[in-house]
ZAKE-884286 format. One record per residue: x, y, z of N, C-alpha, C in turn; residue in one letter. Coordinates in steps of 0.05 Angstrom, whole numbers, plus 5000, padded with zeros to 4 digits. Layout:
// ZAKE-884286
XYZXYZXYZA...
// end
This chain:
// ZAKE-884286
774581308853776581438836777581238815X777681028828778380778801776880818778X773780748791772180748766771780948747X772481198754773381428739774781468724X777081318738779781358714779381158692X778280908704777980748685775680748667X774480968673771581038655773581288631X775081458642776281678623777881428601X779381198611781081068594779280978577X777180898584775280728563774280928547X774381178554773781348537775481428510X777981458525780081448512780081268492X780080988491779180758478777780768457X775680898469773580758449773781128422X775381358425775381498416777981418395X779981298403781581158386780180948370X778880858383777980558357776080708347X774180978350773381058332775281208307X777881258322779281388293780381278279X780780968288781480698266779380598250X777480668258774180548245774180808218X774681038226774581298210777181218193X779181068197781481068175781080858160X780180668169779980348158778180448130X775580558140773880598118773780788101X775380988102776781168084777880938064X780680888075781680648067779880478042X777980368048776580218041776380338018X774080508013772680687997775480817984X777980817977779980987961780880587950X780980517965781580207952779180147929X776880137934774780097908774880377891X775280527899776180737871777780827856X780280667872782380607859782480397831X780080197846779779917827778380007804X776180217806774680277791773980657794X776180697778776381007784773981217772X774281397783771981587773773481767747X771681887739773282127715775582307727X773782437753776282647770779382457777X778082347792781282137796782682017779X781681947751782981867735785282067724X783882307721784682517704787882597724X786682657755789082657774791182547764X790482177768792482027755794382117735X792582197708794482257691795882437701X795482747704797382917711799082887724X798782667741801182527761803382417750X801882337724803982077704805482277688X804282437678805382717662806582887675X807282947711809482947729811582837723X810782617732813382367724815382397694X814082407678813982477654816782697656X815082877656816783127659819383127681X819383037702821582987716824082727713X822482667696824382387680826182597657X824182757639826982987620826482847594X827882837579829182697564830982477566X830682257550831982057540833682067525X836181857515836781867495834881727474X834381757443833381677421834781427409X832681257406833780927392834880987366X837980947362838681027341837680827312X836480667320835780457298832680627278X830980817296829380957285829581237272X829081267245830381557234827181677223X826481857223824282077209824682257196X822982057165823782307137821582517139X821982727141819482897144818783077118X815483147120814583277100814483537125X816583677115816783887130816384287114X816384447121816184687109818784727099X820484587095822884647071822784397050X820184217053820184017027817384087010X816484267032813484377019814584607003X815884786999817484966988818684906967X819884646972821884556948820484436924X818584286942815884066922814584186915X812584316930809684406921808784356948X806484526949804684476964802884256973X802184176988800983907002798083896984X797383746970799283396979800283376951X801883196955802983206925803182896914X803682896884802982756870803982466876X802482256867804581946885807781916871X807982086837810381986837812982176849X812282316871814382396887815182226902X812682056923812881926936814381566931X813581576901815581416875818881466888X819081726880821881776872823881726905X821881766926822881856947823081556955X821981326953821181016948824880906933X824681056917827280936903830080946916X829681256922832781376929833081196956X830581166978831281077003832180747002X830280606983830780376978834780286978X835180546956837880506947840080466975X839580697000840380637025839880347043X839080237036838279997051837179967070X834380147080833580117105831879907112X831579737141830879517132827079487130X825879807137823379787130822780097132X820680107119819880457109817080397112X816580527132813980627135813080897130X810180847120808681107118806481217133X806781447146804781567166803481707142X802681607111800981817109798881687089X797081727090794381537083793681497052X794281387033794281396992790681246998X788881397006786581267004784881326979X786081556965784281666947785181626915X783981576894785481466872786981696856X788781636853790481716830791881566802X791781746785793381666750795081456761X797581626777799681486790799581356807X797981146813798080986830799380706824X799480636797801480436791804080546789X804980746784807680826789809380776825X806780896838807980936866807580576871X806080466868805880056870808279906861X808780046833812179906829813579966847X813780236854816780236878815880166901X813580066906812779986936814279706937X813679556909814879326907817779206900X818479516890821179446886823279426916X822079696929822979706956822579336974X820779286971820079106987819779087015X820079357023819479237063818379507076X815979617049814079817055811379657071X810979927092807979897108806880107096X804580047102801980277100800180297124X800280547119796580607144794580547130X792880457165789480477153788880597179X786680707178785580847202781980727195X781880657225778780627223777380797231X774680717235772780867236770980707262X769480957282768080827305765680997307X763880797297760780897305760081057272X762481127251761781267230761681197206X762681327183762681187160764881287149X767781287148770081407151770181257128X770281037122771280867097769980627090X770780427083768480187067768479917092X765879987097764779737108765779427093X766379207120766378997104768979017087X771579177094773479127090775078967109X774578727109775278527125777578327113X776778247078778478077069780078177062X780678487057783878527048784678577072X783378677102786278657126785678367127X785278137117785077877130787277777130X789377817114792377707116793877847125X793378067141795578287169793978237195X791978097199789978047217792277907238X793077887271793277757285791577527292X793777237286791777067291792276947319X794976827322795876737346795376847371X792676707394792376847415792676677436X793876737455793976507486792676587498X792076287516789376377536786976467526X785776277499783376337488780776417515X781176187533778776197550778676547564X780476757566780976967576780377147558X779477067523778877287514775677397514X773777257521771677367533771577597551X774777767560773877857582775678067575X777378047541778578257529777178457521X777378727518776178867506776979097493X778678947465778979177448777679357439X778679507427776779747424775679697391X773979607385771879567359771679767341X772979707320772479997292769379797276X768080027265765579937244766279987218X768680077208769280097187772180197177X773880137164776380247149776880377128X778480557133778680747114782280637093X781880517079784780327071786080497046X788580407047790380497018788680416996X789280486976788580366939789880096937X787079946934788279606933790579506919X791379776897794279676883796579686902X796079906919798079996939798879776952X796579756973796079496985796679266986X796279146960798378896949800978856951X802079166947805179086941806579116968X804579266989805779287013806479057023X808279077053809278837068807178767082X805478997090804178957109801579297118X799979227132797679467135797379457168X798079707182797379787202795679987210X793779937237792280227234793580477251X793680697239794780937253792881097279X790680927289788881067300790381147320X789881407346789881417358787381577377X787381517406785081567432786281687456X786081947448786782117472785582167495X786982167520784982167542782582387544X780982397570778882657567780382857569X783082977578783583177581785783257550X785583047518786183177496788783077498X790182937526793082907525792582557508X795282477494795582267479797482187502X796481937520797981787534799081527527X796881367504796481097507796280897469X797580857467797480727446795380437434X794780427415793480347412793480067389X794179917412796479697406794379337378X791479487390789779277375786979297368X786779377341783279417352781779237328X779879117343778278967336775979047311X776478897286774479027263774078677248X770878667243769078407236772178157242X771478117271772377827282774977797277X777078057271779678007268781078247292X782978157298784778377313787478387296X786378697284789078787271791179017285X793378967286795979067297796079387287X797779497302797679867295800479767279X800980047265802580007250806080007255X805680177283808180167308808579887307X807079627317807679437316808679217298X807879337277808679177256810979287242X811179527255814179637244816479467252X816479587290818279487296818479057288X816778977292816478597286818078657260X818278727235819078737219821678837215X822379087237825379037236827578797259X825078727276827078537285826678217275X824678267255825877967239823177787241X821277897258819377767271816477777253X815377587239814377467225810577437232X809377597220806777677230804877437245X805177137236804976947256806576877281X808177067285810476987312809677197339X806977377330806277557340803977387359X804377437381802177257404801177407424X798377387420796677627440796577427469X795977617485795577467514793677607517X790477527515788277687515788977807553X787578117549788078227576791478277581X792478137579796378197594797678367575X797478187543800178407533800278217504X802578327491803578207464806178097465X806477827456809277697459809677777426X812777827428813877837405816977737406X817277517394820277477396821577477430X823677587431824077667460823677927478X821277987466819778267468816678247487X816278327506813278317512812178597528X809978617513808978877516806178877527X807078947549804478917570802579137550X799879037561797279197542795079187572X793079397566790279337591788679187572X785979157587784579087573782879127545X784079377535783579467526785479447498X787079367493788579317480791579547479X791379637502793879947500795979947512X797280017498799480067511800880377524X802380367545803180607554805280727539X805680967520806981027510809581107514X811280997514814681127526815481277513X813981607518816281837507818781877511X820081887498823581907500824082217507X821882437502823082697495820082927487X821383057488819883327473820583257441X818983407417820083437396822483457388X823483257363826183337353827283197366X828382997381830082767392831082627372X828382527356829782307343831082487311X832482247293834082427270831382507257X831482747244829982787220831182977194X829882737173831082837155828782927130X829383137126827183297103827483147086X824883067072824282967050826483117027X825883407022827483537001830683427002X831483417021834983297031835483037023X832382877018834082557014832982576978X832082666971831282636936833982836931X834883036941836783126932840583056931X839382786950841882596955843082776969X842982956992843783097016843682887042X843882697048843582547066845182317065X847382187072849982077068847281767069X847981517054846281277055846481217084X849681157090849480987122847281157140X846481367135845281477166842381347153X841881187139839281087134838880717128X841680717127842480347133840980237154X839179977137838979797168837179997186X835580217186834380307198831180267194X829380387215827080407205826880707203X825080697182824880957163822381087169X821381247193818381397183818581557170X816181657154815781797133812981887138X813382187152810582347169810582697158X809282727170809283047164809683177196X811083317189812583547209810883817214X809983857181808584187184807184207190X806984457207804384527219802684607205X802584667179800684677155799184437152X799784207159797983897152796483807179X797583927201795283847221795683627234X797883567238798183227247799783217268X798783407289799283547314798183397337X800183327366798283157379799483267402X797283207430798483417443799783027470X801683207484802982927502804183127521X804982807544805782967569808183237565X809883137545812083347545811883667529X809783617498809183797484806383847479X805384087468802384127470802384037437X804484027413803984047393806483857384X807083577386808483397367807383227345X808583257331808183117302807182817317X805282717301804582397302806182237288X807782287273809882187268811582107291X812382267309814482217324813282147349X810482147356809881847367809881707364X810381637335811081287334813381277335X815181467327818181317329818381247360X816281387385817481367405816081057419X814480977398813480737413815080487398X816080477380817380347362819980337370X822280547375824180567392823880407427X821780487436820880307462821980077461X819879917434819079657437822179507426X822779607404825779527398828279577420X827979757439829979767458828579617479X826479547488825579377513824979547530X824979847529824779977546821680117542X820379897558817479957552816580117573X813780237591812980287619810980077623X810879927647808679777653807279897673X804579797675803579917699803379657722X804679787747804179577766801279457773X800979117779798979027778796779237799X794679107797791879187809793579107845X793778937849794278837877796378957887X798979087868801479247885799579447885X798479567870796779897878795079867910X793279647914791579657934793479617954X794979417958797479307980798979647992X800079677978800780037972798380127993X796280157975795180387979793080318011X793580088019792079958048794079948063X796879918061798279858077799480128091X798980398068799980618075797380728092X794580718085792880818099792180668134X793180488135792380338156793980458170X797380438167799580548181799280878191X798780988172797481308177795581268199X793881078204791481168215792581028244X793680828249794280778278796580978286X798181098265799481418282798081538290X795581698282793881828280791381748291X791681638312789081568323789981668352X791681688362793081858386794682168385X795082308364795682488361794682688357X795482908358793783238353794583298329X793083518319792983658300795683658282X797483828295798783968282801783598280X801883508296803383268289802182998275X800183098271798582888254799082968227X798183268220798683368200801483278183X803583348199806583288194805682988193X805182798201805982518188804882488171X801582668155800282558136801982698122X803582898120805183088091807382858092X808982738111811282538110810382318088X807682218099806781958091806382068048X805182278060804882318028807382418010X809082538017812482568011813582238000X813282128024814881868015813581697996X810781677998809481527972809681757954X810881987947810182147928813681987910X815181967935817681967921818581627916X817181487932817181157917816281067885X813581307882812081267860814181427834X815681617834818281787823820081537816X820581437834822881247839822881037824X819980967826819580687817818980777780X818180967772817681047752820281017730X822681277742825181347740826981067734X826680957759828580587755827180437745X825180407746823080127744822280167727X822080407713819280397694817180297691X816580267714813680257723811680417734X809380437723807480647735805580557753X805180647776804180607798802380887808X799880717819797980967818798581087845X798281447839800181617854797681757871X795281817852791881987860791581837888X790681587887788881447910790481427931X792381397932794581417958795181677971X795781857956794982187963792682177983X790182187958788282227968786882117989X788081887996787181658019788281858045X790081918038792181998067790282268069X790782398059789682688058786882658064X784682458061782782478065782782358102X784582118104784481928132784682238151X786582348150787782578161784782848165X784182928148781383118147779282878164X778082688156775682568174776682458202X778982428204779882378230780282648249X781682928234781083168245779083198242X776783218233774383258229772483148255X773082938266771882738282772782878303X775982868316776983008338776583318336X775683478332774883728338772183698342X770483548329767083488340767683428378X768883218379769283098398770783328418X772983488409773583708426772183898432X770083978405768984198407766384148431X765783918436762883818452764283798481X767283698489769183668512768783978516X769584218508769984448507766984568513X765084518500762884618505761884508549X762884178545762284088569763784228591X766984288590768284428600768084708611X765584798592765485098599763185098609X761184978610758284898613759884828647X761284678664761684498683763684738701X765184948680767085068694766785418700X764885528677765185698679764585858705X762085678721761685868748763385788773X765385588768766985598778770285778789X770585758766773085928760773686198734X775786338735774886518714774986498696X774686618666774386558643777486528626X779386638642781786588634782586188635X783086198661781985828662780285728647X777785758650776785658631777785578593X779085828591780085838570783585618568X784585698592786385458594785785128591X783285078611783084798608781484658585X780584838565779084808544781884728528X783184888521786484858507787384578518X787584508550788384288564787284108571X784584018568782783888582783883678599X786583538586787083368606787383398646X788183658641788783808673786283808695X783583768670781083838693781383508708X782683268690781382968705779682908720X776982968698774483018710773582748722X775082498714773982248723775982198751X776982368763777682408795781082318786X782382518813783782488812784782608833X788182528849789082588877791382868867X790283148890791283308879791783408912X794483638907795183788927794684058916X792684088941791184278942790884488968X789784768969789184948991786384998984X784984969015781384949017781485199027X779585439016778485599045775585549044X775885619070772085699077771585869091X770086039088769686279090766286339097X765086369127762586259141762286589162X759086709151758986909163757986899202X758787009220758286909240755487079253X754886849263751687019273749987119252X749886869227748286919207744586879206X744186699230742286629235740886789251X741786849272740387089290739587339274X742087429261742187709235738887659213X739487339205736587329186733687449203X734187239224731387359247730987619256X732387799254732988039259732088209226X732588059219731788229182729688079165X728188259152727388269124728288059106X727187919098728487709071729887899049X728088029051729688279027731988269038X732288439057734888559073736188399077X736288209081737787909085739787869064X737687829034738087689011740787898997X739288169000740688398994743188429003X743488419023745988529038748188209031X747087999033749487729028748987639005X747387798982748787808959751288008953X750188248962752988488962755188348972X756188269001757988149006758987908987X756887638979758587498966759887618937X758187768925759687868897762487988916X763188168924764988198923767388088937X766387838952768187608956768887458929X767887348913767787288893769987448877X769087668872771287828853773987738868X774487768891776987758904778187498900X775887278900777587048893777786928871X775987118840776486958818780287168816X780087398821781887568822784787338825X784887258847786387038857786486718841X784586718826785186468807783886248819X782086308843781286068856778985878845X778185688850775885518840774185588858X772185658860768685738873767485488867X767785348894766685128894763285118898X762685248923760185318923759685488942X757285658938754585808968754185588973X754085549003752285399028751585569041X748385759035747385949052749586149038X750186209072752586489077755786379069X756286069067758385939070759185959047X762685999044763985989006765385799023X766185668992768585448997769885468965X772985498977774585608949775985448950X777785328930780885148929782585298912X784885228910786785288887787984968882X789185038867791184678851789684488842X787984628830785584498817782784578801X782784578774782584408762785184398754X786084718747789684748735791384798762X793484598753795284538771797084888782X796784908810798085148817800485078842X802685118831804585118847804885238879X804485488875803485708892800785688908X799585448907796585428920796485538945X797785538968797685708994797985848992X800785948984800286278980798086408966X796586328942795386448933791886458958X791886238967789986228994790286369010X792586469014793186599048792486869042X793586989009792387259003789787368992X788187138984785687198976784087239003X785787059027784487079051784587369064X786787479063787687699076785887899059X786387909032784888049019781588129024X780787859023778187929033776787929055X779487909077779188109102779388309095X780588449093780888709079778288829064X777088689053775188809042772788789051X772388609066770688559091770088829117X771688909120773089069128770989399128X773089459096772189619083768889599082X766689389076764089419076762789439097X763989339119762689429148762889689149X765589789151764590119150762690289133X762690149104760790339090757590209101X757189969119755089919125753590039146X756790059160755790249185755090509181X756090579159755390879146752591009140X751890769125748390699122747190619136X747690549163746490509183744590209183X746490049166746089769172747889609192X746589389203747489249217749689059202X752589119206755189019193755888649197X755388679174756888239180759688329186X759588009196763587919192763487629196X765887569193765387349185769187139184X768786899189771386749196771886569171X774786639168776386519148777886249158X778585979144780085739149781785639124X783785619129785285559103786285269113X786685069097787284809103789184809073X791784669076793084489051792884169054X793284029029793483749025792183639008X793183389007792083198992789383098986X787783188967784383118966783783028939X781782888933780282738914779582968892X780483078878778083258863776983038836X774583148829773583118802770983148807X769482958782766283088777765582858791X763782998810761982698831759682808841X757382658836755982628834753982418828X750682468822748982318807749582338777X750682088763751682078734749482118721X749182288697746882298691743682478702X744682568724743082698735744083038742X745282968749747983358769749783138784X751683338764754983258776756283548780X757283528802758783828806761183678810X763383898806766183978801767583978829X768883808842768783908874771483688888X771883748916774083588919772583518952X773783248953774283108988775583018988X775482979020777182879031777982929066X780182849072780482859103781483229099X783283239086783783609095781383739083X779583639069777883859059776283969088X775383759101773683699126775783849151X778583789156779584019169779484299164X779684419138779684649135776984729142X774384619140770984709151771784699177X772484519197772884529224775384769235X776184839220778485009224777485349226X775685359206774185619199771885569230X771185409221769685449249769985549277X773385489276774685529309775385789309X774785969285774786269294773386459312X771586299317768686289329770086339367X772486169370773386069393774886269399X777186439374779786499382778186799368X780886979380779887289365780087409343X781687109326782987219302780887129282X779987269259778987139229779987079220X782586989215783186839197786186569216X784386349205786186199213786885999198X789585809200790985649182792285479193X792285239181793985039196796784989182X797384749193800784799194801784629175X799084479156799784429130800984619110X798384859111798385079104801585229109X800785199133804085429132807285299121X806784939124809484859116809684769083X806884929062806984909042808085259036X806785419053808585649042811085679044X811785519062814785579071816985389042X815785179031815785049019816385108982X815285328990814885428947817085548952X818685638982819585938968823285878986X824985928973826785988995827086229012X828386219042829486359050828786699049X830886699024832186939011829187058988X827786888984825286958963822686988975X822186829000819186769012817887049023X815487069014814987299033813987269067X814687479077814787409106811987499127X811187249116808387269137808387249162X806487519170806587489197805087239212X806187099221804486709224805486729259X803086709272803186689300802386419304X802986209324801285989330799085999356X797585969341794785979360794585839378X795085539378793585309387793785129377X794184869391794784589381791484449383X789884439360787484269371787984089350X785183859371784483589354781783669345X780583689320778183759307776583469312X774083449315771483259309772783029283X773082899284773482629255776182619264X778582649270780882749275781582649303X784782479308784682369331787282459328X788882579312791582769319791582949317X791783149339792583459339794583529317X793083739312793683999296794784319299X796884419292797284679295795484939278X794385029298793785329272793985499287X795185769252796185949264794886099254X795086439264793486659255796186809237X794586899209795887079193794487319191X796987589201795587799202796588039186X797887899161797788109134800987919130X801788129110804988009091805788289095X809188249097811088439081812488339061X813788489035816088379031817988399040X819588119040823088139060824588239033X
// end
């Protein structure tokens, strides 16, 4: 029995370290695709970030950033798009006169005009005008080998030279630039590109891109450096980390990007119609000391971008929102590579040693917990920290540990279950069966000490009766009888241990535990006296020679489980010292006049389930005190010759 139990524990064992081996390597495999994500998981990611996004709301707007817009009440007032440079003159003057401390333009003077020295004077009169350039990748958008006029907006200052081998901005083949008069008088030239993810959303800014051996700055960046004073050599790349500026640093990937800090949906920040500031409708202070974009609003010009909060904001007012960022310090970083994996190994491992002892439905509940609380750390950390932390692979780690670990234990149940019904069904009835398949633990097939009731049930004068008959007639007639012994005792819930010949041997309190085990023995016994009974007469009817046959009921303590040749036939079965009384007991019917007899185990377990006032009142005579063969202390048994209820 030892080696049994200690064979089920090792089983036990080694079915747990298989569901730590099934979590570890889940684990594993969400840790390298975390490092190196696929398209699907990436995309997850974002929507996760664009959650965040959305549950963050709105911000308040950096009041230091204001947007003049070419909107559908300056297209009305002016003319129709695009219009001539000396509006853009006039509009140059009036803002100048407010004092803002830099005016940028979101809108591209690449093509020549009369007026292009007109709009150059006020670029220079103003003095702290930018311009766009937008490049070109893989095409021919604008003039190759425009290198020496961005050569003096070019970032030169880089730390950690040895690390830039391993930078990888994103490479334009060509620029599409302002009119070199323009150009001149500007402060400075940024490019307006932007690279929206695969799913069209604009997440990521585009903080540097690399064109013939220079890395030039977007124009966001050179905005804000210019309103805080900061001087296009004071600008310091950290190839791979980020951009130092002043007391400003702006984490970047490798790629040169930055994560964009939307403040809002459309309309947060001020905007003021172009037509409202040429018409001197706009008081100066609300344009003091500010930075000034100057974008288009209408949805007539197309300069529509879609982001976490809106399907359709002006590109204009993505920059104010990355420019406002960087001037308030309130950037988003993404947490390193090593908090993501730490995270995302420390949560899968922990999941998986809960879950390597548990069932279904409470496993379930800790993987929805586990994924709840990293759903709401990664919120949290977003919300306070402003930091983004990957939300996909940790989900998906748990959710997957959880499926291949259920996945594994129902194989493993479903084959227990198959063995269970395969080992039980001709045992007991299909209702049990169906119980200990639900329970398996109850069968403790690797042995175990159970209180139990044996009958045996042995036809008398079976041997003479054979010699007297036909094999047919033999076979015939003690099949009829055992079937409908059988019925009587699956009827009763008993285990059908086995035919020996003419011999049954039944138990109860075992495989599933039965409280009631004698009683339910003493009436299957009576019963199929009773029905015993009944077939002698209809045998005698037919003018066959009638069996009968002696009943023994024994209670106690016996060994059950599967024993046997391992590997060869193992049956389902119990010993022990009462099993061996109850055979010697049936036998002594043979002696006395009664069929059915019981000992006084038997009777002081029925007396035992029931009180008094509840027990039913069997008629229990005592037969005889014997000592059975193996047995050196006498025994009582008594004869039961039906029930009433009291």
């Amino acid at each position: 029995m030892m080696r049994q139990r200690l064979t089920e524990d090792r089983m036990t064992r080694r079915n747990q370290l298989h569901r730590c081996l099934i979590g570890l390597s889940v684990t594993l495999l969400f840790a390298f695709l975390q490092a190196t994500p696929p398209a699907p998981l990436a995309l997850m990611e974002n929507k996760l970030l664009d959650m965040r996004f959305l549950l963050r709301g709105a911000v308040p707007a950096n009041d230091d950033v204001v947007i003049v817009t070419i909107d559908e009440k300056s297209i009305q007032s002016i003319g129709r798009w695009s219009w001539d440079r000396n509006v853009f003159a006039e509009l140059l003057y009036t803002l100048t006169d407010a004092e803002p401390s830099v005016i940028t333009f979101d809108v591209i003077f690449s093509e020549p005009s009369a007026l292009d020295q007109e709009l150059a004077q006020a670029i220079d009169y103003a003095g702290n005008v930018l311009l766009p350039v937008v490049f070109d990748f893989g095409g021919d958008l604008g003039r190759h080998g425009a290198g020496e006029q961005l050569d003096d907006f070019a970032l030169r200052q880089v730390s950690h030279p040895e690390r830039f081998r391993e930078y990888r901005p994103i490479t334009a083949d060509s620029a599409l630039l302002p009119r070199p008069e323009l150009a001149d008088m500007s402060m400075g030239l940024g490019h307006i590109n932007m690279q929206p993810d695969r799913d069209g959303i604009l997440r990521w800014e585009l903080m540097l891109i690399a064109h013939d051996d220079r890395l030039l700055p977007s124009l966001t960046l050179l905005t804000a450096a210019m309103h805080k004073g900061v001087a296009l050599d004071q600008i310091i790349v950290d190839a791979g980390k980020g951009i130092s500026m002043a007391d400003t640093f702006i984490q970047t990937d490798h790629f040169g990007r930055m994560l964009i800090p939307y403040y809002c949906p459309s309309g947060t920040f001020p905007h003021y119609s172009v037509a409202d500031v040429l018409n001197g409708d706009i008081p100066p202070e609300k344009l003091a000391n500010k930075v000034v974009l100057i974008g288009a609003t209408a949805v007539g010009i197309y300069d529509l971008r879609v982001t976490p909060f809106s399907a359709a904001m002006p590109g204009v007012e993505k920059h104010a929102s990355v420019i406002g960022g960087i001037l308030e310090n309130k950037l988003l970083t993404q947490a390193p590579l090593w908090i993501e994996t730490l995270l995302l190994v420390c949560s899968g491992l922990l999941l998986t040693l809960l879950l390597r002892r548990t069932g279904a439905i409470p496993s379930l509940m800790l993987t929805v917990t586990f994924s709840i609380g990293i759903t709401i750390l990664a919120i949290l950390t977003f919300l306070k920290g402003q930091t983004w932390i990957n939300l996909s692979a940790p989900l998906l780690n748990c959710a997957s540990i959880y499926t291949a670990i259920m996945a594994y234990s129902f194989r493993v149940e479903e084959r227990s279950s198959r063995y269970i019904k395969h080992l039980f069904s001709s045992y007991v009835t299909e209702r049990v069966v169906h119980e200990l398949i639900h329970h398996p633990e109850m069968a403790r097939l690797g042995g175990a000490r159970r209180e139990v009731s044996v009958l045996f049930s042995d036809i008398k004068g079976f041997t003479s009766f054979s010699e007297k008959h036909s094999p047919q007639e033999v076979v015939t007639l003690l099949n009829e009888y055992l079937s409908a012994m059988t019925e009587i005792i699956f009827r009763w819930e008993g285990t059908l241990d086995k035919f020996v010949g003419d011999e049954i041997m039944v138990f109860w309190g075992a495989p599933m535990p039965q409280p009631d085990h004698a009683e339910r023995a003493v009436r299957c016994a009576l019963e199929m006296r009773k029905r015993l009974e009944e077939m002698q007469q209809e045998w005698r009817e037919r003018g066959v020679e009638p069996l009968d046959a002696g009943i023994g009921v024994n209670s106690g303590k016996v060994l059950v489980g599967n024993i046997g040749a391992e590997g060869k036939k193992m049956d389902y079965t119990i010993i022990g010292d009462h099993v061996n009384l109850g055979a010697r007991v049936e036998a002594l019917t043979r002696n006395y006049t009664t069929p059915i007899l019981v000992t006084e185990h038997t009777v002081a377990a029925l007396r035992g389930n029931h009180t008094e006032q509840t027990v039913p009142a069997y008629t229990l005579q005592e037969v005889d005190r014997v000592t059975v063969k193996g047995r050196n202390e006498a025994v009582k048994i008594f004869t039961v010759a039906g029930v009433t209820e009291a």
